[in-house]
DRENSELUM-703836 format. One record per residue (C-alpha): residue in one letter; x, y, z; residue number from 0. Coordinates in steps of 0.05 Angstrom, whole numbers, padded with zeros to 5 digits, always signed. Each point is the difference from the previous one (the first is absolute). Example, Ala and Ser with C-alpha at 12.3 -4.5 7.8 and 13.67 -1.06 7.14 Angstrom:
<node><residu>A</residu><c1>+00246</c1><c2>-00090</c2><c3>+00156</c3><num>0</num></node>
<node><residu>S</residu><c1>+00027</c1><c2>+00069</c2><c3>-00013</c3><num>1</num></node>
END
This chain:
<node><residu>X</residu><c1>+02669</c1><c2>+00269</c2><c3>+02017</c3><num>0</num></node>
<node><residu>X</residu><c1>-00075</c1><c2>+00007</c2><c3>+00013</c3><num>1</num></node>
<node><residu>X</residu><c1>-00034</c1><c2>+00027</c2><c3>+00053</c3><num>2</num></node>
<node><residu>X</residu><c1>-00027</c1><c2>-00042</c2><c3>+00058</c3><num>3</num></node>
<node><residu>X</residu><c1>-00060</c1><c2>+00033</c2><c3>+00035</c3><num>4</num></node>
<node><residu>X</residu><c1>+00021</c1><c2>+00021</c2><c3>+00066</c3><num>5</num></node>
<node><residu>X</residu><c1>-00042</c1><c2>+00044</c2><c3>+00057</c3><num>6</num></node>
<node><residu>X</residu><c1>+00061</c1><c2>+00044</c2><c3>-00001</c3><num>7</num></node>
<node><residu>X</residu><c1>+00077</c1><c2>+00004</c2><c3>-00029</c3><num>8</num></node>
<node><residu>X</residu><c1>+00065</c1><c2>+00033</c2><c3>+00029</c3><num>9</num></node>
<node><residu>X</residu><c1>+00027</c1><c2>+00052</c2><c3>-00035</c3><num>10</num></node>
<node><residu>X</residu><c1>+00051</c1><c2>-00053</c2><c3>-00024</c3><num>11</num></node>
<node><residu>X</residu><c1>-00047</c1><c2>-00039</c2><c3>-00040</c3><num>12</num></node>
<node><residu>X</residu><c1>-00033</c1><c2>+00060</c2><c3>-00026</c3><num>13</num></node>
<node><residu>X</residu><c1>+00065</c1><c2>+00034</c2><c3>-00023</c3><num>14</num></node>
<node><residu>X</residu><c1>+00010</c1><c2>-00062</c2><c3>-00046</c3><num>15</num></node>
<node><residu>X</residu><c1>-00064</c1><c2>-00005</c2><c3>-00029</c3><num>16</num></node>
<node><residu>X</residu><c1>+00002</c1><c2>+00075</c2><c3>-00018</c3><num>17</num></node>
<node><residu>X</residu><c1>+00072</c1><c2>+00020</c2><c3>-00015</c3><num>18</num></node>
<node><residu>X</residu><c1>-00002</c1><c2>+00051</c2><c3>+00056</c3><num>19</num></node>
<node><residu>X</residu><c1>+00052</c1><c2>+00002</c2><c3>+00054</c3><num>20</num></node>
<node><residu>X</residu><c1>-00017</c1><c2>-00009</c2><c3>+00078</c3><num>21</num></node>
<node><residu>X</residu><c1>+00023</c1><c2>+00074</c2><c3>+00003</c3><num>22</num></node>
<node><residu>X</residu><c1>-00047</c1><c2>+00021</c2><c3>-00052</c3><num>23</num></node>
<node><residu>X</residu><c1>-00060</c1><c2>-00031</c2><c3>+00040</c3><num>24</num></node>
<node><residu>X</residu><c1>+00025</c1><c2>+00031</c2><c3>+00060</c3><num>25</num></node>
<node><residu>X</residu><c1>+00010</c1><c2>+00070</c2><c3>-00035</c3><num>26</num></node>
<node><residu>X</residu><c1>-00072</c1><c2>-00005</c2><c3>-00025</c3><num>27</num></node>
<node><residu>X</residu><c1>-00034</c1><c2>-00022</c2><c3>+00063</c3><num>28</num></node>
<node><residu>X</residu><c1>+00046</c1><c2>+00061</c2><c3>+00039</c3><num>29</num></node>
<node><residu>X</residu><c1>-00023</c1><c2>+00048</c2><c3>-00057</c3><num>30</num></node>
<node><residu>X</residu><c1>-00077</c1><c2>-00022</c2><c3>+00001</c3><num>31</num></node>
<node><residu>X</residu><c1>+00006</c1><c2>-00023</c2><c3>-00077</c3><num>32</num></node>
<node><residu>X</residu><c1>-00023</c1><c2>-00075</c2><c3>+00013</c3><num>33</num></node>
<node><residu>X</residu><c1>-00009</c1><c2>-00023</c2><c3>+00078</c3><num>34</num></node>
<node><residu>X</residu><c1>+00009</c1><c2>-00077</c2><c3>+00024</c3><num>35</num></node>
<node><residu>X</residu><c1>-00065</c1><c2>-00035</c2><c3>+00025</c3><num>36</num></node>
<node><residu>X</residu><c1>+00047</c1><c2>-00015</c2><c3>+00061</c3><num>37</num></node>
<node><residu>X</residu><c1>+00043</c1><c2>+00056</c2><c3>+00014</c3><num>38</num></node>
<node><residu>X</residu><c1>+00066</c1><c2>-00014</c2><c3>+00041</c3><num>39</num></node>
<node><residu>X</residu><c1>-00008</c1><c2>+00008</c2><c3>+00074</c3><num>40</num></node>
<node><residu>X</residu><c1>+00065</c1><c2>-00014</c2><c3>+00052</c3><num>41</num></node>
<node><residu>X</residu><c1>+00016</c1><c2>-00068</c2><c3>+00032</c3><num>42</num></node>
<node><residu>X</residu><c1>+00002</c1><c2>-00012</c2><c3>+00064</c3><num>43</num></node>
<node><residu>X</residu><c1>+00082</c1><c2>-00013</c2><c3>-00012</c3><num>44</num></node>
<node><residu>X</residu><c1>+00008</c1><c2>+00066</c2><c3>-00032</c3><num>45</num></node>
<node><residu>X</residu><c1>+00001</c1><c2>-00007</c2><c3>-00066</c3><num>46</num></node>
<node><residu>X</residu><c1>-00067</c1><c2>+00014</c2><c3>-00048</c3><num>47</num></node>
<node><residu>X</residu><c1>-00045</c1><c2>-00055</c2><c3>-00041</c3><num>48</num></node>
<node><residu>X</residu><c1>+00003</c1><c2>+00002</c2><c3>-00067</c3><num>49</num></node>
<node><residu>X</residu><c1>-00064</c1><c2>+00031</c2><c3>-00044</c3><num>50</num></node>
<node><residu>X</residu><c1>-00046</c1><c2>-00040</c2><c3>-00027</c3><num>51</num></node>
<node><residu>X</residu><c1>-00041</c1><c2>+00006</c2><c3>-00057</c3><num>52</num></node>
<node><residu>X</residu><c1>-00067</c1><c2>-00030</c2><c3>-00033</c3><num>53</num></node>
<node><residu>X</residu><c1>-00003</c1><c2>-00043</c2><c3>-00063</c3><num>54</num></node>
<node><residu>X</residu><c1>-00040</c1><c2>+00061</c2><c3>-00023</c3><num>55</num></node>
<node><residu>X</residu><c1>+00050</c1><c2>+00049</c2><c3>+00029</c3><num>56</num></node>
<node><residu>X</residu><c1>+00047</c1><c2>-00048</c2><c3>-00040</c3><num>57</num></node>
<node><residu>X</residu><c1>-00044</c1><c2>+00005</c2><c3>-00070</c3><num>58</num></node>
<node><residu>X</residu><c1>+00001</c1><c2>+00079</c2><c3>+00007</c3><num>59</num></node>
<node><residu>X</residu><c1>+00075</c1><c2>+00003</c2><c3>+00010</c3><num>60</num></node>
<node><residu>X</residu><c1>+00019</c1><c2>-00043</c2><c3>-00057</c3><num>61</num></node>
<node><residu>X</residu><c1>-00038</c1><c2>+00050</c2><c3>-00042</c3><num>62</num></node>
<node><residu>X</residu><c1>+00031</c1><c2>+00065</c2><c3>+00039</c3><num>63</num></node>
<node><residu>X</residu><c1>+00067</c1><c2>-00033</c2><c3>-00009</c3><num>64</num></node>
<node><residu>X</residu><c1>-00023</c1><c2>-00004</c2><c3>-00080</c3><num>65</num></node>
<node><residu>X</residu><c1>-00011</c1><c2>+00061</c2><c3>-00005</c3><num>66</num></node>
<node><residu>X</residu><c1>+00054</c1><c2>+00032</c2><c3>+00036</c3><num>67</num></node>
<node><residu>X</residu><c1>+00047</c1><c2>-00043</c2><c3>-00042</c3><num>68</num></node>
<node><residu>X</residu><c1>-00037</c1><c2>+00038</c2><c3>-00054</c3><num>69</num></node>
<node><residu>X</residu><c1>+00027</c1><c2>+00065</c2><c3>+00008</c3><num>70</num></node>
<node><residu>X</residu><c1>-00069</c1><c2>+00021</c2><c3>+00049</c3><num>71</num></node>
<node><residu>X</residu><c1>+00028</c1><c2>+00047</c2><c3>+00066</c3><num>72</num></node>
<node><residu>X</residu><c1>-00024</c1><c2>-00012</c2><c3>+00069</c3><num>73</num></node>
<node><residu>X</residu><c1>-00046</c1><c2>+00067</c2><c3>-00002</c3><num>74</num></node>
<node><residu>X</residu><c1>-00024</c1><c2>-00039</c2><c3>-00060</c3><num>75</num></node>
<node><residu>X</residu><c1>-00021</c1><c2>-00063</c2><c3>+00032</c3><num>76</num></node>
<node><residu>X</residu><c1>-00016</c1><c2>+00037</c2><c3>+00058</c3><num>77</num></node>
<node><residu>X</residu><c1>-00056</c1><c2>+00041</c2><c3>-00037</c3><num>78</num></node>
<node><residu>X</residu><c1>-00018</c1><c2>-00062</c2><c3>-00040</c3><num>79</num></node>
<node><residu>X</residu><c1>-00012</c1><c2>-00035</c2><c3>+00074</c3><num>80</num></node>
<node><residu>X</residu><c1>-00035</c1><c2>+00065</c2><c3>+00027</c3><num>81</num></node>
<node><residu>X</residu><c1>-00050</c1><c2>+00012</c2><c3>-00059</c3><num>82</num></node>
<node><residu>X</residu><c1>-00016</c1><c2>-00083</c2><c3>-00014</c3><num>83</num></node>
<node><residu>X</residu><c1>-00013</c1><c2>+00012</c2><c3>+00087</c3><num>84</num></node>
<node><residu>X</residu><c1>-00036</c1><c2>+00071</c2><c3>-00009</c3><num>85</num></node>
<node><residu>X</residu><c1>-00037</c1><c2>+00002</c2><c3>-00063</c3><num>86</num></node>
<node><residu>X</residu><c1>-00019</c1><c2>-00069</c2><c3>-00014</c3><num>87</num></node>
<node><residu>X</residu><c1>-00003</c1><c2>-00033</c2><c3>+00065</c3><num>88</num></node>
<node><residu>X</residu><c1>+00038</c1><c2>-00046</c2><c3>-00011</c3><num>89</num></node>
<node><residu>X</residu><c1>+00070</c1><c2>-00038</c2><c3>+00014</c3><num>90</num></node>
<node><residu>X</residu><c1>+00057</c1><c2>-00022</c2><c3>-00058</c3><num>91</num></node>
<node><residu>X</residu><c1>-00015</c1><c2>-00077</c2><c3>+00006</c3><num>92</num></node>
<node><residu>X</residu><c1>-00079</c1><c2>+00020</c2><c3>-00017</c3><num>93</num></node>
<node><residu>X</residu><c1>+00023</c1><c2>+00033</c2><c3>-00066</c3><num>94</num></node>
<node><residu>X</residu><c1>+00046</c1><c2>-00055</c2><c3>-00021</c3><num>95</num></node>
<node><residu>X</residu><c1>-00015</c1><c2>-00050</c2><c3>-00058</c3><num>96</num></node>
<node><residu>X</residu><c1>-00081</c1><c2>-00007</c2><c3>-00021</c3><num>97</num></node>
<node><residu>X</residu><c1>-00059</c1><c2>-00010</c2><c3>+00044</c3><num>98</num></node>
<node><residu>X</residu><c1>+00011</c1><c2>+00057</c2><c3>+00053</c3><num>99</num></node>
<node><residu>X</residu><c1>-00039</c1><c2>+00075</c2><c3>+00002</c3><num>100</num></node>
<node><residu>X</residu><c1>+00057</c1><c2>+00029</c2><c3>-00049</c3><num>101</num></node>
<node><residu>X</residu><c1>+00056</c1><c2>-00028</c2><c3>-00032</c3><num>102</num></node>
<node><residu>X</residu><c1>+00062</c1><c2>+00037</c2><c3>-00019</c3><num>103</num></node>
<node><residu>X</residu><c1>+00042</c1><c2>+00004</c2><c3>-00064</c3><num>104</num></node>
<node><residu>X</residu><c1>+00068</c1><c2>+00027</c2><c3>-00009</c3><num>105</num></node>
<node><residu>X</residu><c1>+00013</c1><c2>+00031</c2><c3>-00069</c3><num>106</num></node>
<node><residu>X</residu><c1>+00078</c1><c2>+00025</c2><c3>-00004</c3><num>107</num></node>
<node><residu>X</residu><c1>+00008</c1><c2>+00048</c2><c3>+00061</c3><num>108</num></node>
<node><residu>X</residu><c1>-00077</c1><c2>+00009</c2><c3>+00020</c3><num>109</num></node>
<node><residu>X</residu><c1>-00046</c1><c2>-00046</c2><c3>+00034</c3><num>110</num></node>
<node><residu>X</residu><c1>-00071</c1><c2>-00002</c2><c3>-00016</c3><num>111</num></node>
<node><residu>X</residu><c1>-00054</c1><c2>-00024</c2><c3>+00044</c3><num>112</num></node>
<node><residu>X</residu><c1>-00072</c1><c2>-00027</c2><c3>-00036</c3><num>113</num></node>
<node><residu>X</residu><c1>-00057</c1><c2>-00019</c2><c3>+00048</c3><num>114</num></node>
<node><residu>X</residu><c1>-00044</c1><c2>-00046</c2><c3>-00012</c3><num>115</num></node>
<node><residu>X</residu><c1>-00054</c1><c2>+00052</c2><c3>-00042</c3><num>116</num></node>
<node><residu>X</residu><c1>+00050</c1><c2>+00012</c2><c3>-00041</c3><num>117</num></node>
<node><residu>X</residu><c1>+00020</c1><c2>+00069</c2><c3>+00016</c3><num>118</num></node>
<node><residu>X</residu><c1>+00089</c1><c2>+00011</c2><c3>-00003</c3><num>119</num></node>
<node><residu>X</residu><c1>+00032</c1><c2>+00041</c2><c3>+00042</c3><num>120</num></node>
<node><residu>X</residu><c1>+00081</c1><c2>+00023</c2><c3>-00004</c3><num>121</num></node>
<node><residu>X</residu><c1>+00024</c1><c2>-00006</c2><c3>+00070</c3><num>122</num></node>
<node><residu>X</residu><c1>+00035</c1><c2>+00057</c2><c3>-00010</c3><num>123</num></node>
<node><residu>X</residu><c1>-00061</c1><c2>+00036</c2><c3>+00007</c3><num>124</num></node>
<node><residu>X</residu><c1>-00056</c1><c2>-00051</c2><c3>+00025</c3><num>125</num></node>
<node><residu>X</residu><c1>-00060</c1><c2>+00052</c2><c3>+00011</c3><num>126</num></node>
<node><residu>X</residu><c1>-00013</c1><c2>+00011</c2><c3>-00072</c3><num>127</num></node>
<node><residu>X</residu><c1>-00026</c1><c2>-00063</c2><c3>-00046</c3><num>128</num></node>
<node><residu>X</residu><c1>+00037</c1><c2>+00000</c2><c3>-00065</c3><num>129</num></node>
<node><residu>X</residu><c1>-00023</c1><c2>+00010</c2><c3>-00077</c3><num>130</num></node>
<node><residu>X</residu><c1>+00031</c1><c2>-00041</c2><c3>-00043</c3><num>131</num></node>
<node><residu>X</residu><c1>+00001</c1><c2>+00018</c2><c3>-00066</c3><num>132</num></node>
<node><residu>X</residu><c1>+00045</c1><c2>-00010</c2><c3>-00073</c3><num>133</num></node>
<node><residu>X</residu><c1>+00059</c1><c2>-00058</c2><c3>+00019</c3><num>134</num></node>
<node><residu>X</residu><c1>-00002</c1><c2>-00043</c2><c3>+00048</c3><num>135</num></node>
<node><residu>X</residu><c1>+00045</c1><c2>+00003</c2><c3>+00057</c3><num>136</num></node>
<node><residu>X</residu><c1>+00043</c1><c2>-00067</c2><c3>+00008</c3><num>137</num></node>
<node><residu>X</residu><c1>-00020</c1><c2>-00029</c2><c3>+00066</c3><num>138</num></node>
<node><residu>X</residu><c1>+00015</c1><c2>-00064</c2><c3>+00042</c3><num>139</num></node>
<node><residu>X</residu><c1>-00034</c1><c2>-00024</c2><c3>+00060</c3><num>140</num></node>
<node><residu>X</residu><c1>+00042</c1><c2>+00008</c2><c3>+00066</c3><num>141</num></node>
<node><residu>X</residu><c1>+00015</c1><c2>-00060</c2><c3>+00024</c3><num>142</num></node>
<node><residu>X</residu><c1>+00043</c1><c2>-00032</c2><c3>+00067</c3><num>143</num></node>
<node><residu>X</residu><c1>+00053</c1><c2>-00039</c2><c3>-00024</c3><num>144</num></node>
<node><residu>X</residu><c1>+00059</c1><c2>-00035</c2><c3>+00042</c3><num>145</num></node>
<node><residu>X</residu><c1>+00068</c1><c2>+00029</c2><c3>-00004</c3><num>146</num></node>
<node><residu>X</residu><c1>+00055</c1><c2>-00047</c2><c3>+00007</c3><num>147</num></node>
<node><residu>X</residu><c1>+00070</c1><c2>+00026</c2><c3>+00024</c3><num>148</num></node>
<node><residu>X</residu><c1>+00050</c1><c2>-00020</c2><c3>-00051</c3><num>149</num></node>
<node><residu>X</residu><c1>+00045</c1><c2>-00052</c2><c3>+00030</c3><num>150</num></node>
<node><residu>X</residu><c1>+00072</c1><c2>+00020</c2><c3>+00005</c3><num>151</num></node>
<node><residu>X</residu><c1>+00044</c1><c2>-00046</c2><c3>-00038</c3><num>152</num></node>
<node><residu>X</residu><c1>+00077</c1><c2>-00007</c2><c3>+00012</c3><num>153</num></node>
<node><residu>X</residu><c1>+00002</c1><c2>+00032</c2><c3>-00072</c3><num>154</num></node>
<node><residu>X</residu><c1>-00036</c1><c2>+00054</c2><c3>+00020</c3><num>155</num></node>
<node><residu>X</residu><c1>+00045</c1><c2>+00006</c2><c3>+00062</c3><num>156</num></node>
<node><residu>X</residu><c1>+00062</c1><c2>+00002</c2><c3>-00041</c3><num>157</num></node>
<node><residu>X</residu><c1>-00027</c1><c2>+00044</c2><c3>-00051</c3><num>158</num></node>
<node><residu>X</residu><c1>-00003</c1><c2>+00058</c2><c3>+00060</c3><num>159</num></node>
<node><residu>X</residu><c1>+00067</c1><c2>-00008</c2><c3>+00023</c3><num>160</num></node>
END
C-alpha cells in the first residue's frame, strides 16, 4: 500500500498507515500528545465528524507510532515533541530524513538530534551539545515508514480459538 497525497485523511486511513488504533488517535488528541489538523466538531444530526489529519501530521505519526512500538512512553514522546517545539524550533516532520535544520538518529533507547553545523544533542537533555569521544555510538537516521496491519487469516482465526 502506498500513500496517495491527500489535503487531509480520516483517522481510518491514518490508523492503517501507522499501526495505531482510532482510539489511540483519539486518546492522543484528548491528552494533547499529537492534535488533528481538523479536530472533530458535532453534526448537525448529533453525532461528531471524524478528525482529520495532514500528510505531514501523517509522516510524524508513523514515526511516533515507531517509536512507541519501540518501548518509548508517552511522557517520552511528549518531551521529544515539546523540546524538537521549544529548543529547536522546530516540528517532527522538519527533523525527519536529510535536508531539514536537524535530523534525528535513534541509537538503542536514545534519540539523537544533529543540526545541520554539526553539533548532537541527546533529546533527553537537548540544552547541552554533546562530546563525543572513544567508540562510536551506533546510530540510524529516524525515518517514517508505513505500518501495515497484519491481515487476519482463517489460520490465524483458528489458531485463537
Amino acid at each position: 500500500m502506498t500513500v496517495r497525497l491527500k489535503k487531509h485523511y480520516t483517522s481510518r486511513e491514518v490508523a492503517a498507515l501507522t499501526g495505531l488504533t482510532a482510539r489511540q488517535l483519539q486518546w492522543w488528541d484528548a491528552r494533547r500528545l499529537f492534535r488533528p489538523a481538523v479536530a472533530p466538531h458535532r453534526t448537525d444530526a448529533g453525532g461528531f465528524t471524524e478528525r482529520r489529519y495532514t500528510p505531514l501530521d501523517v509522516l510524524e505519526l508513523q514515526v511516533l507510532a515507531d517509536l512507541r512500538r519501540r518501548g518509548f512512553s508517552i511522557p517520552r514522546l511528549r518531551r521529544l515533541l515539546a523540546a524538537l517545539r521549544e529548543v529547536f524550533g522546530v516540528r517532527l516532520y522538519e527533523a525527519i530524513g536529510d535536508g531539514g535544520p536537524m535530523t534525528l538518529f535513534i541509537g538503542g533507547d536514545q534519540l539523537y538530534a544533529r543540526t545541520q553545523d554539526g553539533r548532537l544533542f541527546n533529546l533527553d537533555q537537548p540544552t547541552q551539545p554533546l562530546l563525543m569521544v572513544g567508540e562510536e555510538v551506533s546510530m540510524r537516521p529516524l525515518a517514517a515508514r508505513e505500518r501495515r496491519r497484519r491481515a487476519t487469516t482463517k489460520l490465524t482465526k483458528i489458531a485463537k480459538e
